[in-house]
Jmol script that loads the backbone (N, CA, C; Angstrom):
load data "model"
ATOM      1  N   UNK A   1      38.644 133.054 134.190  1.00  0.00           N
ATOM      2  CA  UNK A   1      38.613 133.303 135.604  1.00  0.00           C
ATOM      3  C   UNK A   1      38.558 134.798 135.865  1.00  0.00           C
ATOM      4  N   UNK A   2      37.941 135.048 136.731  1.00  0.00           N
ATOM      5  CA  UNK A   2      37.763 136.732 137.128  1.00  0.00           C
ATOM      6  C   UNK A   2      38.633 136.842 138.631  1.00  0.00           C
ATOM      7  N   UNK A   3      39.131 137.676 138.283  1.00  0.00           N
ATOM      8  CA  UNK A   3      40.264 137.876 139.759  1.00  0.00           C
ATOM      9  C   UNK A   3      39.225 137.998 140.901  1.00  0.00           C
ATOM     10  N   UNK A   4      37.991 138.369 140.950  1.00  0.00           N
ATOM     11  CA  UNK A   4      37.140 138.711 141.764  1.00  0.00           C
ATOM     12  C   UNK A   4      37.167 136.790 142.658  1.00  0.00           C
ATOM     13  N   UNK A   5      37.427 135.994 141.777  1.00  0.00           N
ATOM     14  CA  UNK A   5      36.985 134.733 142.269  1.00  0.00           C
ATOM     15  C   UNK A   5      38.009 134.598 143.329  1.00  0.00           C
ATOM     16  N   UNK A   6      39.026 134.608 142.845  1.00  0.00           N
ATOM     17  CA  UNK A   6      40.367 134.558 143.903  1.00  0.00           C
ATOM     18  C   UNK A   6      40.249 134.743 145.255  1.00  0.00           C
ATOM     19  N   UNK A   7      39.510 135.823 145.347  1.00  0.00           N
ATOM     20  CA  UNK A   7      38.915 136.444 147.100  1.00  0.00           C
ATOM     21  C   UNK A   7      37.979 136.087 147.627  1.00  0.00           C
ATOM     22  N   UNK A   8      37.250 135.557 146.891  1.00  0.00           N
ATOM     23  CA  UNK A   8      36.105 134.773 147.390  1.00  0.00           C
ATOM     24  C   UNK A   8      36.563 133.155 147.883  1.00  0.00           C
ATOM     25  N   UNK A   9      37.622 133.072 147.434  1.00  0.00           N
ATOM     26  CA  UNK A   9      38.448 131.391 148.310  1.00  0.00           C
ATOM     27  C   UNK A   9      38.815 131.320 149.242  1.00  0.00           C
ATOM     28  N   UNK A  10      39.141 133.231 149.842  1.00  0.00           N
ATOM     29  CA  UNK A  10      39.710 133.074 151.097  1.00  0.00           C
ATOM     30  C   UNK A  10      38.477 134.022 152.020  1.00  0.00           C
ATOM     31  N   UNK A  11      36.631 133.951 151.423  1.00  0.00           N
ATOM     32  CA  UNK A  11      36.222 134.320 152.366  1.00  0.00           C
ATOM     33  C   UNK A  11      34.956 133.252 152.610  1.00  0.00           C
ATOM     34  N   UNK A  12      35.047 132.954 151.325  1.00  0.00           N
ATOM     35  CA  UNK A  12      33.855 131.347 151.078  1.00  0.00           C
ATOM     36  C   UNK A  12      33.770 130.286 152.284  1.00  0.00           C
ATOM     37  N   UNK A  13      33.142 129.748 152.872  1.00  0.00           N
ATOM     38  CA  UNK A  13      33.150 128.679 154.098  1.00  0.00           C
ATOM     39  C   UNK A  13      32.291 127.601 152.809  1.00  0.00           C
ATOM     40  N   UNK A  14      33.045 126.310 153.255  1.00  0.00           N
ATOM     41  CA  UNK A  14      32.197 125.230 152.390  1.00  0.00           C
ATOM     42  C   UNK A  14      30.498 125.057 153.613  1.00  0.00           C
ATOM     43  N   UNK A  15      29.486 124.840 152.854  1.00  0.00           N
ATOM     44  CA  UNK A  15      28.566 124.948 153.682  1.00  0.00           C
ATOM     45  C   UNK A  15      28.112 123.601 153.357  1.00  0.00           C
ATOM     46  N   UNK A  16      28.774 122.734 153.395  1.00  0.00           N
ATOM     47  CA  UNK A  16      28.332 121.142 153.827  1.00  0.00           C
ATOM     48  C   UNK A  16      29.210 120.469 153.694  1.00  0.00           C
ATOM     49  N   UNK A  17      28.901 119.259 154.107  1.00  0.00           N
ATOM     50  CA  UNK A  17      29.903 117.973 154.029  1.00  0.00           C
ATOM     51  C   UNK A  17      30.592 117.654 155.165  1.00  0.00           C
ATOM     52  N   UNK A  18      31.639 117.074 155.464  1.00  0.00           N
ATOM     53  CA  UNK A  18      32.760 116.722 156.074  1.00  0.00           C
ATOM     54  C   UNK A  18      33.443 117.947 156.481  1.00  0.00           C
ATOM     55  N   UNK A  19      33.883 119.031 155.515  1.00  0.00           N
ATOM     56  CA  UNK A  19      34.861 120.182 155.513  1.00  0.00           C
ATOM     57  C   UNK A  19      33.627 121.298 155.874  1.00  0.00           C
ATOM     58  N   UNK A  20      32.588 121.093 156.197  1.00  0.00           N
ATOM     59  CA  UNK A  20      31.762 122.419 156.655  1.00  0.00           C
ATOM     60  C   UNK A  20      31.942 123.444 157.480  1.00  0.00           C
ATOM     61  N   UNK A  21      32.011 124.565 157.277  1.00  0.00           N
ATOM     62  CA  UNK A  21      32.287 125.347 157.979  1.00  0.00           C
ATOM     63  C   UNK A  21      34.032 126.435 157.731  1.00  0.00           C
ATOM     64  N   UNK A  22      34.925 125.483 156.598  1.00  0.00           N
ATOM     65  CA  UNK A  22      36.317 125.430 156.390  1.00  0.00           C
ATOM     66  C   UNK A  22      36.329 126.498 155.172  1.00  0.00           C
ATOM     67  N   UNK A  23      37.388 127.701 154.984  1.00  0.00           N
ATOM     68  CA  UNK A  23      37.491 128.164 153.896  1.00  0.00           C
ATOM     69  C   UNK A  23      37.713 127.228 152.608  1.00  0.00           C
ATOM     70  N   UNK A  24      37.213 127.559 151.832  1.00  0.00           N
ATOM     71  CA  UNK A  24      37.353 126.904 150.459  1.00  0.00           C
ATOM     72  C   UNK A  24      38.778 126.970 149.981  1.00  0.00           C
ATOM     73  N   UNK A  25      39.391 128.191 150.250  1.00  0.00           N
ATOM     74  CA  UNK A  25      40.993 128.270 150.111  1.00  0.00           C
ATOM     75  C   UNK A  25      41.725 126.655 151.169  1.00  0.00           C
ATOM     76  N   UNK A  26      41.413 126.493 152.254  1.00  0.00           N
ATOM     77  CA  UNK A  26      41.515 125.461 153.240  1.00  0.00           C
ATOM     78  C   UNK A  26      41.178 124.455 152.882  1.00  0.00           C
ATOM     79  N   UNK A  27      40.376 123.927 151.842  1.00  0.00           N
ATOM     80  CA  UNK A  27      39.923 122.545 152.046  1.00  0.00           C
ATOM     81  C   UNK A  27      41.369 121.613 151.569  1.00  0.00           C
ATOM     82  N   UNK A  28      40.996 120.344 151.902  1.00  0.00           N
ATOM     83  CA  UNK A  28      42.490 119.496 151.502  1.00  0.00           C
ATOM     84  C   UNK A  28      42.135 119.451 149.939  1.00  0.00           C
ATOM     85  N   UNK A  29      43.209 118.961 149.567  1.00  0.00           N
ATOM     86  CA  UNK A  29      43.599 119.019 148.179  1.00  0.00           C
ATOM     87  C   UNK A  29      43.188 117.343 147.979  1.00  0.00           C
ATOM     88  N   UNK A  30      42.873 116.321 148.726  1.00  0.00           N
ATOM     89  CA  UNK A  30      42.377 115.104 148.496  1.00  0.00           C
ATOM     90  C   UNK A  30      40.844 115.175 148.197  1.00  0.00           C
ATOM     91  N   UNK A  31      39.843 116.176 148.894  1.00  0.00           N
ATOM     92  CA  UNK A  31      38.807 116.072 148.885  1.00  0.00           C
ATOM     93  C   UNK A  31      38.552 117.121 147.495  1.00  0.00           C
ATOM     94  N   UNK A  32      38.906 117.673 147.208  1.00  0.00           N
ATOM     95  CA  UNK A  32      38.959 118.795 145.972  1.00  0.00           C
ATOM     96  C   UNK A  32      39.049 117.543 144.463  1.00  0.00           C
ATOM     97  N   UNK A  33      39.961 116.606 145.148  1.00  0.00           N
ATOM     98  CA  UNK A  33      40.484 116.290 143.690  1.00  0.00           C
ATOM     99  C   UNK A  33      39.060 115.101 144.052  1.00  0.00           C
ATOM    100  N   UNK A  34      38.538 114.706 145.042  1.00  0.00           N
ATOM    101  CA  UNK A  34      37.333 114.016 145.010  1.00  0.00           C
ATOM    102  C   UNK A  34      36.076 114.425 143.934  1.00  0.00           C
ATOM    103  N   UNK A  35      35.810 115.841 143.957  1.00  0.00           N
ATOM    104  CA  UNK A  35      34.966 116.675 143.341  1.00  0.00           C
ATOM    105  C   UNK A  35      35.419 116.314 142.044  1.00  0.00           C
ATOM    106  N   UNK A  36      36.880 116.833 141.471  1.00  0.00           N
ATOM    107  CA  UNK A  36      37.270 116.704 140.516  1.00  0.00           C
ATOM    108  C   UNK A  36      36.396 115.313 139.746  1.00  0.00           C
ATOM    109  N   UNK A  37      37.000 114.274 140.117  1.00  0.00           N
ATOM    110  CA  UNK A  37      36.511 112.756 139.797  1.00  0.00           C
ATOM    111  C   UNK A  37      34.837 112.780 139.777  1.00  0.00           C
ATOM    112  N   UNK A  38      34.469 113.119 140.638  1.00  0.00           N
ATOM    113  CA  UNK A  38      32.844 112.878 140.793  1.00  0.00           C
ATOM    114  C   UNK A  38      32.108 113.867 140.394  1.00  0.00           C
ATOM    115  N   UNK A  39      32.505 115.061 140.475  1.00  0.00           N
ATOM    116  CA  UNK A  39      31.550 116.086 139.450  1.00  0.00           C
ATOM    117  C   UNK A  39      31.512 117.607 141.018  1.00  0.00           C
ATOM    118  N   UNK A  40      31.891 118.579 140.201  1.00  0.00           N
ATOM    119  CA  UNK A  40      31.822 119.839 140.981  1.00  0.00           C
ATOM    120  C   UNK A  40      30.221 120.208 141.067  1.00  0.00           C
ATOM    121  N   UNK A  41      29.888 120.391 142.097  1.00  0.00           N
ATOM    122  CA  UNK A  41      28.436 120.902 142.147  1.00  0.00           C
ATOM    123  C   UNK A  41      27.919 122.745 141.426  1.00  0.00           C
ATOM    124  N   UNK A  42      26.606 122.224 141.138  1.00  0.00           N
ATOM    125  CA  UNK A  42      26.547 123.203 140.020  1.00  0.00           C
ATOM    126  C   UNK A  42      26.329 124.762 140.187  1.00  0.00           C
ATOM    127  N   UNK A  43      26.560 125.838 140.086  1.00  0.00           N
ATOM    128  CA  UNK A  43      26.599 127.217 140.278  1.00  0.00           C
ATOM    129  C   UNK A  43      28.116 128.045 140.577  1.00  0.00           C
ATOM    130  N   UNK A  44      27.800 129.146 141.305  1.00  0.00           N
ATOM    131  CA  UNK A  44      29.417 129.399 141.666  1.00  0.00           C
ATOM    132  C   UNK A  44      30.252 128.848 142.723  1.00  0.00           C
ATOM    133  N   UNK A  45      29.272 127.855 143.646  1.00  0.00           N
ATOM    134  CA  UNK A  45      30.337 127.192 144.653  1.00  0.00           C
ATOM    135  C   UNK A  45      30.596 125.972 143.571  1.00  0.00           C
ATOM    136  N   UNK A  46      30.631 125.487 142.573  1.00  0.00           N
ATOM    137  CA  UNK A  46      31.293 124.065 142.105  1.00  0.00           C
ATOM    138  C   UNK A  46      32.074 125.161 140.910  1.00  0.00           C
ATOM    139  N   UNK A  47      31.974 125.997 140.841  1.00  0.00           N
ATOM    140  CA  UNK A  47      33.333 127.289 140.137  1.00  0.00           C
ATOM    141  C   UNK A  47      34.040 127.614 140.977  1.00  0.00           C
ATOM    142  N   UNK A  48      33.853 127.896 142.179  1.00  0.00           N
ATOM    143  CA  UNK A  48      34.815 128.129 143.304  1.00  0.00           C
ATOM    144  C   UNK A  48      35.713 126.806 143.396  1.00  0.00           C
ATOM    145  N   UNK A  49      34.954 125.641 143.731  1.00  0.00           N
ATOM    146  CA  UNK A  49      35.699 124.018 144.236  1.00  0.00           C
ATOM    147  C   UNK A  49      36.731 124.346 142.947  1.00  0.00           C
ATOM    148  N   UNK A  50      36.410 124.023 141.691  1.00  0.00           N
ATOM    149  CA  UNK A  50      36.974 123.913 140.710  1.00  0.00           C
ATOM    150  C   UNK A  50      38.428 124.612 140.647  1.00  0.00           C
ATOM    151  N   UNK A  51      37.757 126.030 140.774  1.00  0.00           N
ATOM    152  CA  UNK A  51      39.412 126.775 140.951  1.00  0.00           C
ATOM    153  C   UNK A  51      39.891 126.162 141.688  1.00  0.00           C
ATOM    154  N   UNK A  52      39.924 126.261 143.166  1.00  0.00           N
ATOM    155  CA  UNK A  52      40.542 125.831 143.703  1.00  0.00           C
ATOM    156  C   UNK A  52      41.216 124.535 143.545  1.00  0.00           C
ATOM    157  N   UNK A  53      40.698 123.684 143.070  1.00  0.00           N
ATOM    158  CA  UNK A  53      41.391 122.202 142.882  1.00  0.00           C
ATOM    159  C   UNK A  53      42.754 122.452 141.873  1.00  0.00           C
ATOM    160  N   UNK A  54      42.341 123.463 140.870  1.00  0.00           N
ATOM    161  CA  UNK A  54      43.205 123.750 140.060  1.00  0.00           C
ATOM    162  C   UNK A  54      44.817 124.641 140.646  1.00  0.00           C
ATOM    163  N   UNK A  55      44.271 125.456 141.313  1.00  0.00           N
ATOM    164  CA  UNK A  55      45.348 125.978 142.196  1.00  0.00           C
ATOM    165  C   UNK A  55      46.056 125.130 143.099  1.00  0.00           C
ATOM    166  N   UNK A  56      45.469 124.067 143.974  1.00  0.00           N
ATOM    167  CA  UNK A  56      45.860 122.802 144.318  1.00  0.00           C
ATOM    168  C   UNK A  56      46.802 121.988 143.513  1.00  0.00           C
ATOM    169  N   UNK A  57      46.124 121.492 142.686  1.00  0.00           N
ATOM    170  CA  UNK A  57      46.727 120.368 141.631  1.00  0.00           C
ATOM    171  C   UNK A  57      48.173 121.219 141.003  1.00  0.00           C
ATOM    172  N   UNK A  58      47.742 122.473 140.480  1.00  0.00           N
ATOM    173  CA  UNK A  58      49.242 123.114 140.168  1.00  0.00           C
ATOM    174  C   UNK A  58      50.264 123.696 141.089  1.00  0.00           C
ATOM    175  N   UNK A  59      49.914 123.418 142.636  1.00  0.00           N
ATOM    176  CA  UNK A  59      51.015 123.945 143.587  1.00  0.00           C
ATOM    177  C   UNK A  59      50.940 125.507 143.455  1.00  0.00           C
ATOM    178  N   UNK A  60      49.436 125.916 143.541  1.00  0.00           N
ATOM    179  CA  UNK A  60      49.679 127.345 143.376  1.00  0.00           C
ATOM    180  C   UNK A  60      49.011 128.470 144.462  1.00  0.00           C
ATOM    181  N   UNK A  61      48.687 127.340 145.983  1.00  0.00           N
ATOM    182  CA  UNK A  61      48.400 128.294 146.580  1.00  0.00           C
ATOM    183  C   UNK A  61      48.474 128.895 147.273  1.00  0.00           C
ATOM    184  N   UNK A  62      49.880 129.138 147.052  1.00  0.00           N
ATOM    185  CA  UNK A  62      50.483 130.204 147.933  1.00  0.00           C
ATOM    186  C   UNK A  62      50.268 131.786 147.141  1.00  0.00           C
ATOM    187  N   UNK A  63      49.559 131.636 145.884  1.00  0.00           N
ATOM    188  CA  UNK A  63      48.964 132.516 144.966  1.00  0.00           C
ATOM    189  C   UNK A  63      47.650 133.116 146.068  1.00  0.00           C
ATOM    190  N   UNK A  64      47.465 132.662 146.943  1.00  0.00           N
ATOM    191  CA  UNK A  64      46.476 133.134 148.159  1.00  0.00           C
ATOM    192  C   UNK A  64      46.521 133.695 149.156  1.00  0.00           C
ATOM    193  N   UNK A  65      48.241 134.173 149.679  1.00  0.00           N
ATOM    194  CA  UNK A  65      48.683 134.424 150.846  1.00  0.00           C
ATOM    195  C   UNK A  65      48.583 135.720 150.789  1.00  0.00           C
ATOM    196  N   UNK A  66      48.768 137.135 149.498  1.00  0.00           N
ATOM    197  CA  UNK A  66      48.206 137.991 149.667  1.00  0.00           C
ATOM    198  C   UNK A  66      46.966 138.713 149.800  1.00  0.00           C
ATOM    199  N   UNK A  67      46.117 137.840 149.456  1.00  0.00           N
ATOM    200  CA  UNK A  67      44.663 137.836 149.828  1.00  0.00           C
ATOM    201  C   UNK A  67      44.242 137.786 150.778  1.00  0.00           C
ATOM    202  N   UNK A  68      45.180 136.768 151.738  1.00  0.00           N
ATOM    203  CA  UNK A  68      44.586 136.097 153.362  1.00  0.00           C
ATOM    204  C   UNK A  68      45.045 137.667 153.770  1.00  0.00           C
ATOM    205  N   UNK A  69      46.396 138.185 153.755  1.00  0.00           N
ATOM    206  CA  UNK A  69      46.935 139.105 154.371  1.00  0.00           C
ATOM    207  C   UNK A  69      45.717 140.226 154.020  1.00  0.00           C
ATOM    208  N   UNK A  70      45.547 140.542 153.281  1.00  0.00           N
ATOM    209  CA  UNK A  70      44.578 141.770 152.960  1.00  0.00           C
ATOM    210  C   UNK A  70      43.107 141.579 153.577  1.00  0.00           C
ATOM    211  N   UNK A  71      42.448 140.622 153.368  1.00  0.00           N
ATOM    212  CA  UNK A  71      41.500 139.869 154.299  1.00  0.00           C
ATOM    213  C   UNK A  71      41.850 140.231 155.792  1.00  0.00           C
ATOM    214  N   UNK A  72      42.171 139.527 156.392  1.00  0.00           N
ATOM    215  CA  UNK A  72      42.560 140.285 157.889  1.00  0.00           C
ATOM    216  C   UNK A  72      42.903 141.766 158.252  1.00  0.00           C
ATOM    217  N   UNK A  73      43.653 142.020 157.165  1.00  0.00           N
ATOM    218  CA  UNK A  73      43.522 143.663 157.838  1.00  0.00           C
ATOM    219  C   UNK A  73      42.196 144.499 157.794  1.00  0.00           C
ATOM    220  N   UNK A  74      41.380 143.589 156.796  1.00  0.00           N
ATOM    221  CA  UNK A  74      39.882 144.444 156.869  1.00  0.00           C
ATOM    222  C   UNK A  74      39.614 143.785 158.054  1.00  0.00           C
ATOM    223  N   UNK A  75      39.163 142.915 158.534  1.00  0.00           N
ATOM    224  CA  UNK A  75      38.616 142.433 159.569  1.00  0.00           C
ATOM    225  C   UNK A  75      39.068 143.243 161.252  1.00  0.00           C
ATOM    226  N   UNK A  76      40.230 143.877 161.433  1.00  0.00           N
ATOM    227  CA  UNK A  76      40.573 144.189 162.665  1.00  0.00           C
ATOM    228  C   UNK A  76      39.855 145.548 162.904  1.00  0.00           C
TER     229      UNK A  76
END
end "model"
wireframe off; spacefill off
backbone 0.3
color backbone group
């Protein structure tokens, strides 16, 4: 994993489906573990899903809250 990926969860929008439009850090942890089962789509958004499911599944994402925080202060 490249720490670079980490920040890209909390700026990534899923660009289809049901959750469209939703940070990838945001998506539910039911539809993640869906991917899981059925297959992550291929490039760096099914490397993105992936992490994330993993950070999910291990209760780890609150491993994201300094990111969100740093994220917004660029934005203002």
């Amino acid at each position: 994993m490249q720490p670079e990926a980490l920040a890209l969860l909390v700026t990534w929008e899923m660009p289809y489906g049901k959750y469209k439009g939703r940070l990838i850090a945001d998506l539910p942890g039911h539809y993640l573990g869906w991917f899981a089962r059925e297959g992550f789509p291929s490039g760096e958004l099914g490397a993105l899903l992936a992490l994330m499911y993993e950070l999910d599944h291990n209760a780890l994402r609150h491993l994201l809250d300094p990111l969100r925080k740093k994220d917004r202060k660029q934005t203002f």
